[in-house]
C-alpha positions in Angstrom: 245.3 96.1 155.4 247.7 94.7 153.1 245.0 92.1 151.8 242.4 95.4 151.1 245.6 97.1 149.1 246.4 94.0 146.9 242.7 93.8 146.1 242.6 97.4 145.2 246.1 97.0 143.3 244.6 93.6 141.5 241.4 95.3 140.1 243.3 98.3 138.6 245.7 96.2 137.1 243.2 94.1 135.4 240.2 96.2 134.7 242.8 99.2 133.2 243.4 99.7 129.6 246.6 100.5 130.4 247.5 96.6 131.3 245.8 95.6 128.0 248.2 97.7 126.2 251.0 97.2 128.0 250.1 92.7 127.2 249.7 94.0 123.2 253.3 95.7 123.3 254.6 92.8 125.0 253.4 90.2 122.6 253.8 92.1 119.5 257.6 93.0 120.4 258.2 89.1 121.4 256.2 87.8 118.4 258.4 90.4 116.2 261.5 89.8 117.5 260.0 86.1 117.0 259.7 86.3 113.4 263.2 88.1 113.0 265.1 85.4 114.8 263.8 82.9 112.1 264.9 85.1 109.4 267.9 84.4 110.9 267.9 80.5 110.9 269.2 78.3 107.6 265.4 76.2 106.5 266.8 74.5 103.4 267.6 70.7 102.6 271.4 71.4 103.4 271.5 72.4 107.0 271.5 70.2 109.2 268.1 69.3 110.7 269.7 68.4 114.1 271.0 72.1 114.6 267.5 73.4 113.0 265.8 72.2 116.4 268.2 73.0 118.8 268.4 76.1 117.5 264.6 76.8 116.6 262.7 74.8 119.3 260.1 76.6 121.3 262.3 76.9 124.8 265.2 78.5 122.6 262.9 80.9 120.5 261.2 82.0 123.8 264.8 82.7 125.4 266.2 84.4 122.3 263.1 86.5 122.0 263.5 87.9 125.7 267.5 88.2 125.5 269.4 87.2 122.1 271.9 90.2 120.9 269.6 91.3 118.4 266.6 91.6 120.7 264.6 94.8 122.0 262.9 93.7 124.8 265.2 95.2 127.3 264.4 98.4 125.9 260.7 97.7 125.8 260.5 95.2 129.0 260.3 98.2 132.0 257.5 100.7 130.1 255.3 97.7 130.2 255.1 97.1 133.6 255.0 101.0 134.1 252.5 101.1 132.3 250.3 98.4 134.6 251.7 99.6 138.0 254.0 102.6 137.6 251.9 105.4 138.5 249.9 103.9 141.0 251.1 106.2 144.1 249.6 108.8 141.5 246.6 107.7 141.3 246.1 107.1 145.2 246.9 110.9 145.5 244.5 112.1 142.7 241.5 110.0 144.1 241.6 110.9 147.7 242.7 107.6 148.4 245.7 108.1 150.0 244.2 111.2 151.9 241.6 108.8 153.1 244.0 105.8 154.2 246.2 108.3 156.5 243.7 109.8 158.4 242.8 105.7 159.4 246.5 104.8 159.7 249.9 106.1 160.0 252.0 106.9 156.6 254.3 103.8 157.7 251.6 101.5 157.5 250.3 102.9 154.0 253.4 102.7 152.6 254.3 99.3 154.0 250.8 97.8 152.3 251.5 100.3 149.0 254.7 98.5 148.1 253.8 94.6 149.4 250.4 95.1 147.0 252.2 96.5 144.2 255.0 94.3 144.8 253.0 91.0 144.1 250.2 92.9 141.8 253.9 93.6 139.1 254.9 89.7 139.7 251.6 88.2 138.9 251.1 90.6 135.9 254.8 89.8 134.5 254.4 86.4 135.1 251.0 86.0 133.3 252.5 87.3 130.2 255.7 85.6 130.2 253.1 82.8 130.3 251.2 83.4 127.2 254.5 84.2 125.7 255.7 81.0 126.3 252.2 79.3 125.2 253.1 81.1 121.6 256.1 80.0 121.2 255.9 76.2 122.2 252.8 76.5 119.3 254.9 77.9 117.0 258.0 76.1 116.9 259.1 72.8 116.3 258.4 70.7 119.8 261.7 69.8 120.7 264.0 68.8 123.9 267.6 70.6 123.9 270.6 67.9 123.7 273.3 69.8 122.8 274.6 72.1 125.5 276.9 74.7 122.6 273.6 75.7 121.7 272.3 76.2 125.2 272.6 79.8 126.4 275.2 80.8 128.7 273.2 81.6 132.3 272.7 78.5 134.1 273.0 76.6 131.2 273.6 73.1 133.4 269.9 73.5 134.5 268.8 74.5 130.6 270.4 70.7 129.6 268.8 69.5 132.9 265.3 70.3 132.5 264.3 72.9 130.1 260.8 73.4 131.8 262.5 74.6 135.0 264.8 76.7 133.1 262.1 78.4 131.6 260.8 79.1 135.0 263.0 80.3 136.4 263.7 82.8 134.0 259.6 83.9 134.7 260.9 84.0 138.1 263.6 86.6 137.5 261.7 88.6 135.0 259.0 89.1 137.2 261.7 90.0 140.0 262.6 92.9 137.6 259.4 94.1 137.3 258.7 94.2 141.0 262.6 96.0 141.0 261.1 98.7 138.4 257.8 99.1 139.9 258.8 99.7 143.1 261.4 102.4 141.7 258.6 104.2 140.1 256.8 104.2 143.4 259.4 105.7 144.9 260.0 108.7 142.3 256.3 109.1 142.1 256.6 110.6 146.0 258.5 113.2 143.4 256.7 114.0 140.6 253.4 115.3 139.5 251.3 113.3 137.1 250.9 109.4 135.9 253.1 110.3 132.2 256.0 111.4 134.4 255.8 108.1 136.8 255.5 106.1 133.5 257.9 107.9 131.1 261.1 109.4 133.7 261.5 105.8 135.6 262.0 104.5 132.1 264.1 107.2 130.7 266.7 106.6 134.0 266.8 103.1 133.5 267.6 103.7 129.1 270.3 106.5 130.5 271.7 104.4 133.1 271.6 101.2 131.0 273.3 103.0 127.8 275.6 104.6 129.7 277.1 102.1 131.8 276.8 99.7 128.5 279.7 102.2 127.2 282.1 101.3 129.9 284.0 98.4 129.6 284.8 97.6 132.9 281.2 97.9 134.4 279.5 96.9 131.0 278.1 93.8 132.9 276.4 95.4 135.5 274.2 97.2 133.1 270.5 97.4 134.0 269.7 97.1 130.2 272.5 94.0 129.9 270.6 92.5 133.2 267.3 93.0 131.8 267.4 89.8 129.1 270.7 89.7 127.6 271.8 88.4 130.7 270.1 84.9 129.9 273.0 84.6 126.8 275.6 85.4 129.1 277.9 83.6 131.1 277.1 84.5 134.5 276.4 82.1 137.8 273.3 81.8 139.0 272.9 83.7 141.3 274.2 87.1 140.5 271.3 88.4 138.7 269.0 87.7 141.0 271.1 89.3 143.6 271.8 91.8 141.4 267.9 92.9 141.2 267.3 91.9 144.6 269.8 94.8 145.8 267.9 97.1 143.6 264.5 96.2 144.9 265.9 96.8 148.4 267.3 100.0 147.7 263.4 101.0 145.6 261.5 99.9 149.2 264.3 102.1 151.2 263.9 104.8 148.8 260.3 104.9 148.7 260.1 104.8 152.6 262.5 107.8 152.8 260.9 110.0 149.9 257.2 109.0 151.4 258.2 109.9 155.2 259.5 113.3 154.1 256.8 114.0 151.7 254.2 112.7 154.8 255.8 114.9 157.4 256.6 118.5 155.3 252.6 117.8 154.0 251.5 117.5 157.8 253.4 120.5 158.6 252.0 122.5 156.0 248.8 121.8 157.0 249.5 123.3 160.7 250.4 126.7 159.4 
């Protein structure tokens, strides 16, 4: 069942036109915030050409483009993946697919195969663009291996010196863990709301009010999704805690989607008795 689901989730994603422009916003906000961040960078006979590469290399743009202090991309990062995946419980309601599932399975089962598909269907997609991302920026920057750790960023920045290839990928890895985290949490509002604009638009507006907001208090400013969502990568935290960090809010998206979905499931099942 779960194999049937991800197949289902797959096609959508790639044969939507949603997901094509959810990958143009993507690349045009990291190309644009691309461009600015060179503005930013001394070219001229008197700065050093040393601190030129570490500072405008390809690994460094494509970090700085996902999560410098002047980037967007935190802002822009969750709509794109609603965009590919966010109303999907939607549309299983508004084609009779869900209606057709349950009277083959139990809601548990549904739900079970619902998030696992969509679950790996946001990965793939986020990865696949960080990708190309990546591909951009090693093409249009200076080809060059990182040496001096000031310039490195601040997260992990032992395995940035280390190898700068498995830096990168692991930051793939995390973004595409956030994805999953905001997918999943639109999945679950969707057992709440009524059309595909509201599971796009209101999971994105509560991650902006939550992320502004907490961003205004000091002593939680860290634990901002909006901080945790890129600017994370030029900040000094271990390596572990944003990936735990987004773990516990996948966790609590599945919980939260199994809860809204079984009360949906069992007040729509005792409607239809009466």
């Amino acid at each position: 069942m779960v194999n049937s689901f991800f197949k289902i989730e797959l096609k959508r994603a790639l044969f939507q036109w949603k997901t094509f422009i959810a990958f143009i916003l993507f690349m045009f906000v990291f190309i644009h915030i691309s461009y600015l961040d060179k503005l930013d960078i001394p070219n001229s006979s008197t700065y050093s050409k040393y601190l030129f590469l570490e500072q405008n290399n390809g690994f460094i743009s494509y970090l700085k483009a996902m999560g410098f202090a002047n980037t967007y991309m935190a802002i822009v990062f969750p709509i794109i993946i609603l965009l590919v995946v966010g109303d999907s419980l939607i549309k299983d309601v508004k084609t009779g697919f869900l209606q057709f599932y349950l009277t083959r399975t139990d809601w548990k089962n549904y739900i079970r195969s619902k998030t696992i598909a969509v679950s790996l269907v946001s990965f793939m997609i986020t990865f696949i663009f960080q990708v190309c991302a990546f591909i951009y920026s090693m093409i249009t920057h200076p080809f060059y291996i990182p040496r001096n750790i000031d310039e490195a960023p601040g997260y992990a920045r032992g395995l940035y010196m280390l190898n700068p290839y498995l830096y990168i990928f692991l930051i793939f890895i995390i973004f595409s863990l956030i994805s999953t985290a905001i997918a999943l949490f639109a999945i679950a509002l969707s057992n709440k709301l009524n059309n595909s604009s509201q599971a796009i638009l209101i999971p994105w507006i509560i991650y902006l009010i939550l992320g502004i907001g907490l961003n205004c208090i000091d002593s939680i400013h860290p634990f901002s999704p909006v901080n945790m969502c890129g600017p994370f990568i030029f900040t000094f935290y271990s390596g572990w805690e944003v990936i735990l960090y987004w773990s516990v809010i996948l966790f609590l998206s599945i919980y939260l989607g199994f809860k809204l979905f079984s009360k949906k499931f069992i007040l729509d099942k005792h409607s239809s008795y009466l």
